[in-house]
PDB file of N, CA, C, O and CB in Angstrom:
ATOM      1  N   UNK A   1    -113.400  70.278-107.913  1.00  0.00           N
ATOM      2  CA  UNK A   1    -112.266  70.551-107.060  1.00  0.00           C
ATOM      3  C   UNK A   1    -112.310  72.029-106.653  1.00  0.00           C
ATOM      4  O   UNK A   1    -112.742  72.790-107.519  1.00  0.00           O
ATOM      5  CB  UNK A   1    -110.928  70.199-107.780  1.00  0.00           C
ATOM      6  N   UNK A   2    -111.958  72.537-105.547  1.00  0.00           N
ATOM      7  CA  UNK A   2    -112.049  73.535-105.033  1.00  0.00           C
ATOM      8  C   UNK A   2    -110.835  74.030-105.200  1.00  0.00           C
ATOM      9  O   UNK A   2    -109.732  73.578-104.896  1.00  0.00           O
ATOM     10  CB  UNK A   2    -112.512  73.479-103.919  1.00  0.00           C
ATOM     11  N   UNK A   3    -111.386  75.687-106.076  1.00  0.00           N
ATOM     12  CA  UNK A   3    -110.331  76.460-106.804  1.00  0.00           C
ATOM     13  C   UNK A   3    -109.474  77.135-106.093  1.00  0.00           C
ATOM     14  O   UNK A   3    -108.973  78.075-106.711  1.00  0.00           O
ATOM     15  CB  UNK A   3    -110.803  77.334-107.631  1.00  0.00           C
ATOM     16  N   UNK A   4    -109.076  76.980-104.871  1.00  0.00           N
ATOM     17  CA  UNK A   4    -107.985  77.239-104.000  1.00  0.00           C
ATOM     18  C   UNK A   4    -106.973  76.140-104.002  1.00  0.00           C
ATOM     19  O   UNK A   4    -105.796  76.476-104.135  1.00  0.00           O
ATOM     20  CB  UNK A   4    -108.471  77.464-102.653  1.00  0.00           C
ATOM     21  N   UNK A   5    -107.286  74.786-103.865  1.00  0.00           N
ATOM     22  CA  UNK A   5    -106.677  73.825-104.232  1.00  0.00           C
ATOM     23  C   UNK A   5    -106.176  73.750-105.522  1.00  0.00           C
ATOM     24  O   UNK A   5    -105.000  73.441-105.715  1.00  0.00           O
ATOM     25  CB  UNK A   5    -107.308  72.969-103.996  1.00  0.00           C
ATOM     26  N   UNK A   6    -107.081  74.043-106.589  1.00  0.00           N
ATOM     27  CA  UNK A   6    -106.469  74.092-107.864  1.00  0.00           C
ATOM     28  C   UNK A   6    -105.082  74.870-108.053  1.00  0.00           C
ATOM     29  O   UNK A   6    -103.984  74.368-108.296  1.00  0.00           O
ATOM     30  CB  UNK A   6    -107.444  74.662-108.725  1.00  0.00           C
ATOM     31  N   UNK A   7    -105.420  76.275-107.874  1.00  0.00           N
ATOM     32  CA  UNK A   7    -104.768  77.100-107.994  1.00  0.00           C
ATOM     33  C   UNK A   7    -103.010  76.458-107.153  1.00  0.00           C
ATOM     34  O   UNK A   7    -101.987  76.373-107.831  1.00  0.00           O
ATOM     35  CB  UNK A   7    -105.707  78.358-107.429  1.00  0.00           C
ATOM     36  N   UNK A   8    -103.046  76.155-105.886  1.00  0.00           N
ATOM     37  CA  UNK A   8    -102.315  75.669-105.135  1.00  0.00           C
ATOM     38  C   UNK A   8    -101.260  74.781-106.199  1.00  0.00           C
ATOM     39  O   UNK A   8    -100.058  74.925-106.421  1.00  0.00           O
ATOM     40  CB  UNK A   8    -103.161  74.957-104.055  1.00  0.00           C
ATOM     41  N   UNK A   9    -102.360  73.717-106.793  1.00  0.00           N
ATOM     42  CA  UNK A   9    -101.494  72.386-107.365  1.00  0.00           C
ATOM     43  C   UNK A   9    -101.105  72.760-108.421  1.00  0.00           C
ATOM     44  O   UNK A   9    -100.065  72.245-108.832  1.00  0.00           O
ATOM     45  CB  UNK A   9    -102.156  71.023-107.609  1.00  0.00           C
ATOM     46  N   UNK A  10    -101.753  73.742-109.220  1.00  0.00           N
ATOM     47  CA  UNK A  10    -101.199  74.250-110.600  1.00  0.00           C
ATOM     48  C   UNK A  10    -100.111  75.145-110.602  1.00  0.00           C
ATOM     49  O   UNK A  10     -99.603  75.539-111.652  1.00  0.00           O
ATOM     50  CB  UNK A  10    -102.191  74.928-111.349  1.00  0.00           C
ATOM     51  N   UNK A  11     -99.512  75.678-108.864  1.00  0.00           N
ATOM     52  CA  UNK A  11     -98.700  76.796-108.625  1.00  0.00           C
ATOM     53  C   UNK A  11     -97.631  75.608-108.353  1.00  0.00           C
ATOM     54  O   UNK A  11     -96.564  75.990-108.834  1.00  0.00           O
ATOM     55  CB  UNK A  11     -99.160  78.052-107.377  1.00  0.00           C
ATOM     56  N   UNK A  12     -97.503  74.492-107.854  1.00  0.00           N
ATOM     57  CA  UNK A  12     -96.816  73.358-107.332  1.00  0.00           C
ATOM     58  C   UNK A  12     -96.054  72.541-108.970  1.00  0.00           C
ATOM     59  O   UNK A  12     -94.971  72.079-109.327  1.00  0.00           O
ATOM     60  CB  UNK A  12     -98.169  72.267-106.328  1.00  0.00           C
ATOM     61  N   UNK A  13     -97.288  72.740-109.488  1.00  0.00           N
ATOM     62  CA  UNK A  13     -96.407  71.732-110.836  1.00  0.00           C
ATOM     63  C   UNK A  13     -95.886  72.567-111.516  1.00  0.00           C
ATOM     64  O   UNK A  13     -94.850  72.188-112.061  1.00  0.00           O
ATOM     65  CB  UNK A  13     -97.244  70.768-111.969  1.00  0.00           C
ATOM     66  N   UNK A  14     -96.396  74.238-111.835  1.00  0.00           N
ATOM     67  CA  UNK A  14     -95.398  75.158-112.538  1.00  0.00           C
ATOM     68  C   UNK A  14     -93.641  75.170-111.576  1.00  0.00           C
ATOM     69  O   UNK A  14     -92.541  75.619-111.899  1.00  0.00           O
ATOM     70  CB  UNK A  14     -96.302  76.955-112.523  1.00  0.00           C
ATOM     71  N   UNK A  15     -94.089  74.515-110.456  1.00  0.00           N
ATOM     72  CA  UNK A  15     -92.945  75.392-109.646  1.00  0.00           C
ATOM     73  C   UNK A  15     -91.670  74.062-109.986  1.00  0.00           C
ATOM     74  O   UNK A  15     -90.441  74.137-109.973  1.00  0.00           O
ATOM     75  CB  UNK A  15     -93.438  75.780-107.462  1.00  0.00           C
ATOM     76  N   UNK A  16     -92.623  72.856-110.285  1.00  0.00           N
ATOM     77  CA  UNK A  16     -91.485  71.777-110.377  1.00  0.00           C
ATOM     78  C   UNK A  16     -91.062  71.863-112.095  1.00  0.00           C
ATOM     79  O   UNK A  16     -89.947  71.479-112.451  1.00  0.00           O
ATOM     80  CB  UNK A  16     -92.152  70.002-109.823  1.00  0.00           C
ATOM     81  N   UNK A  17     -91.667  72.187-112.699  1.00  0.00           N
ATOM     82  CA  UNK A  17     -91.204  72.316-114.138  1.00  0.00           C
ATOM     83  C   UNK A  17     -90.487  73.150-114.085  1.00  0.00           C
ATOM     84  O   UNK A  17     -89.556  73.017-114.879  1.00  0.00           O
ATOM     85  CB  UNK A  17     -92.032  72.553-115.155  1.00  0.00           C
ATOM     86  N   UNK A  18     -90.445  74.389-113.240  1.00  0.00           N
ATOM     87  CA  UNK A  18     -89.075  75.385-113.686  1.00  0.00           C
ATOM     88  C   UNK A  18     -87.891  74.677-113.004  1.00  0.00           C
ATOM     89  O   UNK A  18     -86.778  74.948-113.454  1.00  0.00           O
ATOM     90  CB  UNK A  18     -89.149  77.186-113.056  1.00  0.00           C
ATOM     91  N   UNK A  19     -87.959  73.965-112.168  1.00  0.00           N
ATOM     92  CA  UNK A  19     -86.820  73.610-111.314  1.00  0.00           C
ATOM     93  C   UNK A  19     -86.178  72.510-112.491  1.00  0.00           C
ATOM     94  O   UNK A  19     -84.992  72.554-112.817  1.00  0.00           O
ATOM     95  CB  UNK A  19     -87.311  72.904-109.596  1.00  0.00           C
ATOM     96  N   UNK A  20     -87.156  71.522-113.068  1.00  0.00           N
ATOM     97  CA  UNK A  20     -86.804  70.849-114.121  1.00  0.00           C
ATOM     98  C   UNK A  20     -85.550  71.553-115.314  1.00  0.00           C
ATOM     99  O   UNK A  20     -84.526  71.003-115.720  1.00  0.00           O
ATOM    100  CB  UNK A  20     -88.181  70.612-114.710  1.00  0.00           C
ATOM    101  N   UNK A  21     -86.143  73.077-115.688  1.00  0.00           N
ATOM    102  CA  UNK A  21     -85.888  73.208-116.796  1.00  0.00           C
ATOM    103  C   UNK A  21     -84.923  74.604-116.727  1.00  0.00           C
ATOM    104  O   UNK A  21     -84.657  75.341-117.677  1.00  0.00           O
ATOM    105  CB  UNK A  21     -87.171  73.161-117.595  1.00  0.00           C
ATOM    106  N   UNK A  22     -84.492  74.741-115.358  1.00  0.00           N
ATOM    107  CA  UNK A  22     -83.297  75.275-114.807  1.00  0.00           C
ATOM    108  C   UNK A  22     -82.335  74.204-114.780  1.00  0.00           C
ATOM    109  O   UNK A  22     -81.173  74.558-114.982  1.00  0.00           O
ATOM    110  CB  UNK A  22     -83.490  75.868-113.464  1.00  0.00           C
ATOM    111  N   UNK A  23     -82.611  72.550-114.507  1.00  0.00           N
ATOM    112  CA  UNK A  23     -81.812  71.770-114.376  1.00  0.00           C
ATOM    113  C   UNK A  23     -80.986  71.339-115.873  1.00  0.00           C
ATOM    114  O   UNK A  23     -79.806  71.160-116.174  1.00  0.00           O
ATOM    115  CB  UNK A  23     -82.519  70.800-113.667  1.00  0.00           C
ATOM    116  N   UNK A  24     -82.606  71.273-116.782  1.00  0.00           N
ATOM    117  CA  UNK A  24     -81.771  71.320-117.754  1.00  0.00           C
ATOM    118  C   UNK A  24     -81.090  72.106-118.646  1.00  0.00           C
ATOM    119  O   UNK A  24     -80.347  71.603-119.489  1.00  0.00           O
ATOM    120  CB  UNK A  24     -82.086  70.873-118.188  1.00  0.00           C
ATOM    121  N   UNK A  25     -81.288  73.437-118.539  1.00  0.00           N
ATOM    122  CA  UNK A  25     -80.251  74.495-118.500  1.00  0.00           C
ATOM    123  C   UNK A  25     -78.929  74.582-118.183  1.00  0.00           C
ATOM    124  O   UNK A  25     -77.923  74.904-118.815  1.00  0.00           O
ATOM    125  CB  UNK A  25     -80.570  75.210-117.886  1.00  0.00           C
ATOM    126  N   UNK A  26     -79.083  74.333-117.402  1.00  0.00           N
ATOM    127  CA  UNK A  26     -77.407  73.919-116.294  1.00  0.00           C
ATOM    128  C   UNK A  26     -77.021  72.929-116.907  1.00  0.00           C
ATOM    129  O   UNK A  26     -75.884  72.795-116.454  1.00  0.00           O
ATOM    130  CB  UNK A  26     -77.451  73.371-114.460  1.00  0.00           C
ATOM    131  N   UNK A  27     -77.204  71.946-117.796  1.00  0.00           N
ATOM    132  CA  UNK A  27     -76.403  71.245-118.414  1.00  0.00           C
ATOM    133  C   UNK A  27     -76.289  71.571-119.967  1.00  0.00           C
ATOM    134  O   UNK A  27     -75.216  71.405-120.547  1.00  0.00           O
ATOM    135  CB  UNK A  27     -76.761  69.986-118.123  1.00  0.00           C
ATOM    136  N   UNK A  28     -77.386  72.025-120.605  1.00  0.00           N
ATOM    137  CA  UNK A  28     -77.079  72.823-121.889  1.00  0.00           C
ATOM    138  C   UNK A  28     -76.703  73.957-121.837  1.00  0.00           C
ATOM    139  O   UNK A  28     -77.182  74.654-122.731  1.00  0.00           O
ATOM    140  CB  UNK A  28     -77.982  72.954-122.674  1.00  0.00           C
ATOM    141  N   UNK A  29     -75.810  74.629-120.933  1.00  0.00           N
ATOM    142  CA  UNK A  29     -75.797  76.030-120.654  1.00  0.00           C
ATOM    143  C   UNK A  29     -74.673  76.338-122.075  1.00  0.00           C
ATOM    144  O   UNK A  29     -74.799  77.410-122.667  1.00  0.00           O
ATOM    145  CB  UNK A  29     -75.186  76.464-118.811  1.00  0.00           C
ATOM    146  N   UNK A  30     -73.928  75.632-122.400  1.00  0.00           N
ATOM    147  CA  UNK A  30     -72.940  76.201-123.541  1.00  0.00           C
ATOM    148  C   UNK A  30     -73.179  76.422-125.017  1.00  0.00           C
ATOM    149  O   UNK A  30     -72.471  76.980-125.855  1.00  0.00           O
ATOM    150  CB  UNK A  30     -71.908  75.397-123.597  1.00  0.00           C
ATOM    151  N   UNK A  31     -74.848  75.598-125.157  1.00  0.00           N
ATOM    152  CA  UNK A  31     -75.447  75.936-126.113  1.00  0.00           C
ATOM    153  C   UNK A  31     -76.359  76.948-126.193  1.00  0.00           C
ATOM    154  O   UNK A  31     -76.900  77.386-125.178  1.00  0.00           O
ATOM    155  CB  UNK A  31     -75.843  75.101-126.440  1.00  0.00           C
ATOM    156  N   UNK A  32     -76.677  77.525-127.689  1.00  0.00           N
ATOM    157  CA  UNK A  32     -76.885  78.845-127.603  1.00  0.00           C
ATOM    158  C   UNK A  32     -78.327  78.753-127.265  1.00  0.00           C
ATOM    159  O   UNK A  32     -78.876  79.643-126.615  1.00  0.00           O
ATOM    160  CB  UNK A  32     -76.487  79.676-128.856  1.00  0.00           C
ATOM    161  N   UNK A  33     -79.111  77.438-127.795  1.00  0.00           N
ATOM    162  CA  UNK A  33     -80.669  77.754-127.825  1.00  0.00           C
ATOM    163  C   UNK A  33     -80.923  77.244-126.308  1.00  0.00           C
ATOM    164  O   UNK A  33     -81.836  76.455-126.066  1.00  0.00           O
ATOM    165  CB  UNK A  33     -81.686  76.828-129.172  1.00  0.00           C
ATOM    166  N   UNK A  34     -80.061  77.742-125.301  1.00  0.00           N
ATOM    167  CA  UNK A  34     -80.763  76.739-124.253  1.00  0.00           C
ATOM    168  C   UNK A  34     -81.219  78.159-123.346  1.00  0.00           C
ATOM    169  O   UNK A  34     -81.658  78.076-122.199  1.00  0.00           O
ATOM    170  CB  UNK A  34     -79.519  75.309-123.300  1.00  0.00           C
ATOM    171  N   UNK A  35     -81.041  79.380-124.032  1.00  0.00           N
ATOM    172  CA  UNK A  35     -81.334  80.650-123.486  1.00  0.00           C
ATOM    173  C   UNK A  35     -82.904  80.400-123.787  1.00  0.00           C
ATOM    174  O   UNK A  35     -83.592  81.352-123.420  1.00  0.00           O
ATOM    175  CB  UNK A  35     -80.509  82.058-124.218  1.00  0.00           C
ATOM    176  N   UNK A  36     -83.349  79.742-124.149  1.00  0.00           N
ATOM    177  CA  UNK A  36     -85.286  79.425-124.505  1.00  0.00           C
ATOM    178  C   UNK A  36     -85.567  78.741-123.294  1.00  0.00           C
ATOM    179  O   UNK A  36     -86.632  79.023-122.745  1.00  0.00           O
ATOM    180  CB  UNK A  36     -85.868  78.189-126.083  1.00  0.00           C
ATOM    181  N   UNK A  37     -84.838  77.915-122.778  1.00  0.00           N
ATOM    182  CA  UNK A  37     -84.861  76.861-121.835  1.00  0.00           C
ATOM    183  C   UNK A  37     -85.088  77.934-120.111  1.00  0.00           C
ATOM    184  O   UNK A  37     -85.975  77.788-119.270  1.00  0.00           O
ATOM    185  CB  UNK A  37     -83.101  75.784-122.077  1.00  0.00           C
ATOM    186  N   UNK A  38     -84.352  78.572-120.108  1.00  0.00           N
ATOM    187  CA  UNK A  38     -83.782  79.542-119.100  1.00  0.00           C
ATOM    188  C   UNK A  38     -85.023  80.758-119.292  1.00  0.00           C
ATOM    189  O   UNK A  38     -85.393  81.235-118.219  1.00  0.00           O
ATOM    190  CB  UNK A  38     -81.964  80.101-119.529  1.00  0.00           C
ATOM    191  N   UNK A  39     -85.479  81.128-120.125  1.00  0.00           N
ATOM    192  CA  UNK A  39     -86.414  81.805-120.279  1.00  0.00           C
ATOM    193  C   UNK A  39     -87.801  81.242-119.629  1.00  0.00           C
ATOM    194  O   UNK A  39     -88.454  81.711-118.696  1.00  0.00           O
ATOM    195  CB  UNK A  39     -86.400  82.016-121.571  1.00  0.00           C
ATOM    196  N   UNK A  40     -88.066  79.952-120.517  1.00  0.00           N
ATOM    197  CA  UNK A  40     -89.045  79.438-120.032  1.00  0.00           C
ATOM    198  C   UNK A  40     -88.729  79.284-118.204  1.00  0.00           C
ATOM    199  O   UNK A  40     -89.378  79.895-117.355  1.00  0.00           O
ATOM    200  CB  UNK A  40     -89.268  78.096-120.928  1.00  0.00           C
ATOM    201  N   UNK A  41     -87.773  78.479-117.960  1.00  0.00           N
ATOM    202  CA  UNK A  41     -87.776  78.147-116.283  1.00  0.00           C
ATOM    203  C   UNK A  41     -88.453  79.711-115.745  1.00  0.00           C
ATOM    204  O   UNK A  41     -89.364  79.648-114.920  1.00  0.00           O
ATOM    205  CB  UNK A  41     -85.779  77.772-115.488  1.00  0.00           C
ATOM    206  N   UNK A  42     -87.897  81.366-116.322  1.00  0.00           N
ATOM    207  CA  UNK A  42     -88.050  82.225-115.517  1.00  0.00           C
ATOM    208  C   UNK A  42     -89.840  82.440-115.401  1.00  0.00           C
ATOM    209  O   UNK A  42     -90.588  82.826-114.502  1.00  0.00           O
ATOM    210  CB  UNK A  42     -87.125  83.426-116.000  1.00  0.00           C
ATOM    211  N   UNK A  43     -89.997  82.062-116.531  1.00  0.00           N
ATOM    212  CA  UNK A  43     -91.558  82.372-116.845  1.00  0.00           C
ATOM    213  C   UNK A  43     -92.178  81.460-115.693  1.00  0.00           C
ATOM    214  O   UNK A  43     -92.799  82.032-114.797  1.00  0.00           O
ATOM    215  CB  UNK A  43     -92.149  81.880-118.587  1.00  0.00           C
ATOM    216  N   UNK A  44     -92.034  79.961-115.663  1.00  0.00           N
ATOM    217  CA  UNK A  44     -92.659  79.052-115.079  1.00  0.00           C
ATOM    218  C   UNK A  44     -92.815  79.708-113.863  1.00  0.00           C
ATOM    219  O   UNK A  44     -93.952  80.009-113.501  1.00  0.00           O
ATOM    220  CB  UNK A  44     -92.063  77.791-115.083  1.00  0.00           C
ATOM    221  N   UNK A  45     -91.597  80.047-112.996  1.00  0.00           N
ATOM    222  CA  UNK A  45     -91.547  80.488-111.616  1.00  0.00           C
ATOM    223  C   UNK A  45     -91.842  81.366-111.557  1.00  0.00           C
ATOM    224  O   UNK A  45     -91.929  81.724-110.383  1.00  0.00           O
ATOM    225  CB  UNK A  45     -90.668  80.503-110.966  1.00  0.00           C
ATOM    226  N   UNK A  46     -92.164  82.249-112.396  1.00  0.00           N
ATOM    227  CA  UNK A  46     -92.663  84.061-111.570  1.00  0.00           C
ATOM    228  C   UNK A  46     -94.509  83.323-112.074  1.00  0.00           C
ATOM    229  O   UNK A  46     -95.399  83.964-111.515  1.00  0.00           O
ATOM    230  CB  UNK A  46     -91.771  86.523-112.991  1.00  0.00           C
ATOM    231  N   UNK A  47     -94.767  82.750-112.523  1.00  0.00           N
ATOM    232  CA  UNK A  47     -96.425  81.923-112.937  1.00  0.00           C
ATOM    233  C   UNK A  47     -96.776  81.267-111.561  1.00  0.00           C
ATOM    234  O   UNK A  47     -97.827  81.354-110.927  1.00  0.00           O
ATOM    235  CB  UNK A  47     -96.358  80.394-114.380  1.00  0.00           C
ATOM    236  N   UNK A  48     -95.813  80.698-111.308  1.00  0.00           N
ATOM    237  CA  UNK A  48     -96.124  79.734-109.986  1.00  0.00           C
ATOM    238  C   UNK A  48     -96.195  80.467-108.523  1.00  0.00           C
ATOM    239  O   UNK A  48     -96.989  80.325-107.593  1.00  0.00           O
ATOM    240  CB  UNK A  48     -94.876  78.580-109.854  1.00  0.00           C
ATOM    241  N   UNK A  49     -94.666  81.587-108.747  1.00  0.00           N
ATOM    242  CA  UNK A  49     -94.932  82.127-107.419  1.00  0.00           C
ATOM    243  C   UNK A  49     -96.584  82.768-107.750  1.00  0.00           C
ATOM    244  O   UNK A  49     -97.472  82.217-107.100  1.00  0.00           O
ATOM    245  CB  UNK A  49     -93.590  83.416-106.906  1.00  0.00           C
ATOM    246  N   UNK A  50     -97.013  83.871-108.702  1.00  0.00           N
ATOM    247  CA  UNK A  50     -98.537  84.191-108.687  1.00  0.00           C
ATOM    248  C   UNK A  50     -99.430  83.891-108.182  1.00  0.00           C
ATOM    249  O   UNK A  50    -100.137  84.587-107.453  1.00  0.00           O
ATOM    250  CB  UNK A  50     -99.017  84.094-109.385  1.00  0.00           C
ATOM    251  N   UNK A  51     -99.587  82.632-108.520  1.00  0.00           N
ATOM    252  CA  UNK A  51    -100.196  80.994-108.403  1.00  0.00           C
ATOM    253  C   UNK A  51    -100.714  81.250-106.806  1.00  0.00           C
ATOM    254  O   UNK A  51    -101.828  81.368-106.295  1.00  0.00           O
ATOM    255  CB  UNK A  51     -98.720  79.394-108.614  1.00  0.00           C
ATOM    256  N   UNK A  52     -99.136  81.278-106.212  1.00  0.00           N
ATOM    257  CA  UNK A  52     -99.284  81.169-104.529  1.00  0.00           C
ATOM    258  C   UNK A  52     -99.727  81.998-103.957  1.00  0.00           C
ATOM    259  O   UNK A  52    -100.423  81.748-102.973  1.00  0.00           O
ATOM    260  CB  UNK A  52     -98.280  81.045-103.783  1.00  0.00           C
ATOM    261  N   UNK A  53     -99.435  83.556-104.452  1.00  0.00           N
ATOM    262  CA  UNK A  53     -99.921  85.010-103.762  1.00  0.00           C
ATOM    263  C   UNK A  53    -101.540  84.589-104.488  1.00  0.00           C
ATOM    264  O   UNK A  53    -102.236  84.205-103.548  1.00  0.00           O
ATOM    265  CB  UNK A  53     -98.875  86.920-104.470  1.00  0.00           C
ATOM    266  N   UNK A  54    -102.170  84.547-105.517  1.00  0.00           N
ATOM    267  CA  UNK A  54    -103.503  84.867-105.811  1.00  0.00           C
ATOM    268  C   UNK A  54    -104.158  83.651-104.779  1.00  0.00           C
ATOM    269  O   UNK A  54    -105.341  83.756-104.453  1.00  0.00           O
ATOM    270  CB  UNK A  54    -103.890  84.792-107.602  1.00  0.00           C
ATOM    271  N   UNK A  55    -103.557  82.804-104.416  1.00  0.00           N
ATOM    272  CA  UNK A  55    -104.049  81.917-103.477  1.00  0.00           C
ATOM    273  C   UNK A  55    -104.296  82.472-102.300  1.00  0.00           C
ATOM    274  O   UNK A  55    -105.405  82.899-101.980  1.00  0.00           O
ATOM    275  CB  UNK A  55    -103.284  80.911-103.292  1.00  0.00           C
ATOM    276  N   UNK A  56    -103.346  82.502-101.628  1.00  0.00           N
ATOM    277  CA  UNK A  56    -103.093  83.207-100.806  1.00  0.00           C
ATOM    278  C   UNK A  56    -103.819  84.333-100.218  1.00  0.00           C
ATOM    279  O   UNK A  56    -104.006  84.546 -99.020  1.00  0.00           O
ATOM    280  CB  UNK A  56    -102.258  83.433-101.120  1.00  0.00           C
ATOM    281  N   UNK A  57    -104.177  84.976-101.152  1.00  0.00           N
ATOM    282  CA  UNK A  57    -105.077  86.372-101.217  1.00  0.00           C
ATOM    283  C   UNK A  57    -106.631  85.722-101.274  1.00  0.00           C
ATOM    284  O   UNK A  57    -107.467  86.366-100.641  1.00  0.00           O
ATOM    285  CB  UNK A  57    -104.678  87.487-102.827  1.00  0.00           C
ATOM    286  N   UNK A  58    -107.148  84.396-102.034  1.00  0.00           N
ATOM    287  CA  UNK A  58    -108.376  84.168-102.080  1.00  0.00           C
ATOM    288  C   UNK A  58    -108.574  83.411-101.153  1.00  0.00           C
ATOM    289  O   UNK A  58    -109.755  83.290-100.826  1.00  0.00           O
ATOM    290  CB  UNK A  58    -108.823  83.779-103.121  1.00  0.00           C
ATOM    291  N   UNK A  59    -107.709  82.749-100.504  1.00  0.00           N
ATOM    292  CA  UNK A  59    -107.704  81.939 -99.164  1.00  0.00           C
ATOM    293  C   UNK A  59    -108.147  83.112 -97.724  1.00  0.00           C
ATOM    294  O   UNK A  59    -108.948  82.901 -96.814  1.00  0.00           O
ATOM    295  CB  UNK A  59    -105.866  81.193 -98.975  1.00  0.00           C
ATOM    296  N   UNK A  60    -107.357  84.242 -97.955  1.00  0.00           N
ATOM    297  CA  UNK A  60    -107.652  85.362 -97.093  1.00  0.00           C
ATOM    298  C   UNK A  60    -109.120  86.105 -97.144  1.00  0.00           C
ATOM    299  O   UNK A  60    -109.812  86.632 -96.273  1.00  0.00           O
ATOM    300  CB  UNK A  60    -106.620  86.342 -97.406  1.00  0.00           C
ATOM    301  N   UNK A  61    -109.232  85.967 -98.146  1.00  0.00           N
ATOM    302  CA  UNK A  61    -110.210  86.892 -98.810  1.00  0.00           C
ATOM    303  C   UNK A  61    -111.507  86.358 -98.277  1.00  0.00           C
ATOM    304  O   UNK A  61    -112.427  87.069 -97.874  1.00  0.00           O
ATOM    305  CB  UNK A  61    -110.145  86.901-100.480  1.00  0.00           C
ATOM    306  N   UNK A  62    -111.503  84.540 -98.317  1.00  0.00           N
ATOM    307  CA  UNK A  62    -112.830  84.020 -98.192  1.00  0.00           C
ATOM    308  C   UNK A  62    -112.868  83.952 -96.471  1.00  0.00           C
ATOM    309  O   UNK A  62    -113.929  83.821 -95.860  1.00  0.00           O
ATOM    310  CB  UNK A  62    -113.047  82.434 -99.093  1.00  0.00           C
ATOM    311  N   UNK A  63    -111.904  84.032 -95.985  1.00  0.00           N
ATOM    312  CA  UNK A  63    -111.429  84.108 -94.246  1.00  0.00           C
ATOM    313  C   UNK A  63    -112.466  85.360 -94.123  1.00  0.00           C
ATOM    314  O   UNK A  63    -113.680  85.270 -93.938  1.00  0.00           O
ATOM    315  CB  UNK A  63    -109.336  84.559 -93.718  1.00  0.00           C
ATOM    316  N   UNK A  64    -111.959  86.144 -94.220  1.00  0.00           N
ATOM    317  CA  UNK A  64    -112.904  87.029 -94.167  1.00  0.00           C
ATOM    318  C   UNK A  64    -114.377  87.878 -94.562  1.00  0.00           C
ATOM    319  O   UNK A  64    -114.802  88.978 -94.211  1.00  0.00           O
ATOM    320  CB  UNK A  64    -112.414  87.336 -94.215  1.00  0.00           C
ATOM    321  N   UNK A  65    -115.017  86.629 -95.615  1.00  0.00           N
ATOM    322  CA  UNK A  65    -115.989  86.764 -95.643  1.00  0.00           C
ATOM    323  C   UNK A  65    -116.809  86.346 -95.049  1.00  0.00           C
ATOM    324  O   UNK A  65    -117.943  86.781 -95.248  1.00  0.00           O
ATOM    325  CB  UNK A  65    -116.138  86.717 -96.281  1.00  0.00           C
ATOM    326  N   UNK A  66    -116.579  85.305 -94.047  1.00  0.00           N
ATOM    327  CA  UNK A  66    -117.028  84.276 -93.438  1.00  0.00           C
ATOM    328  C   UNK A  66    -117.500  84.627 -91.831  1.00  0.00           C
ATOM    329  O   UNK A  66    -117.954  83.736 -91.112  1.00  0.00           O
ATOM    330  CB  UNK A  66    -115.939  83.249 -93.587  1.00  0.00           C
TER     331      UNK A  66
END
């Protein structure tokens, strides 16, 4: 599989797991350990947005080697 694509789909499923685990946040929000939950979602999404810029940048990158 071509590692622009990879990168792409692995930036796509981090991006739906944080949305997941913001969702379930928002319903454990009154419990204390759900600050792990909320942590993780932040992690997932600043991983995923990455995901898209290092793409992004190697998608450009090979544009112009070409």
């Amino acid at each position: 599989m071509n590692e622009i694509v990879r990168l792409e789909l692995l930036g796509s499923v981090q991006l739906v797991v944080a949305i997941i685990l913001v969702a379930l946040w928002s319903f454990y929000s009154s419990e204390w350990w759900s600050a792990v939950l909320l942590f993780l979602a932040v992690f997932f999404f600043v991983e995923a947005v990455w995901h898209y810029i290092l793409d992004d940048y190697q998608r450009h990158f090979k544009r112009t080697q070409t």
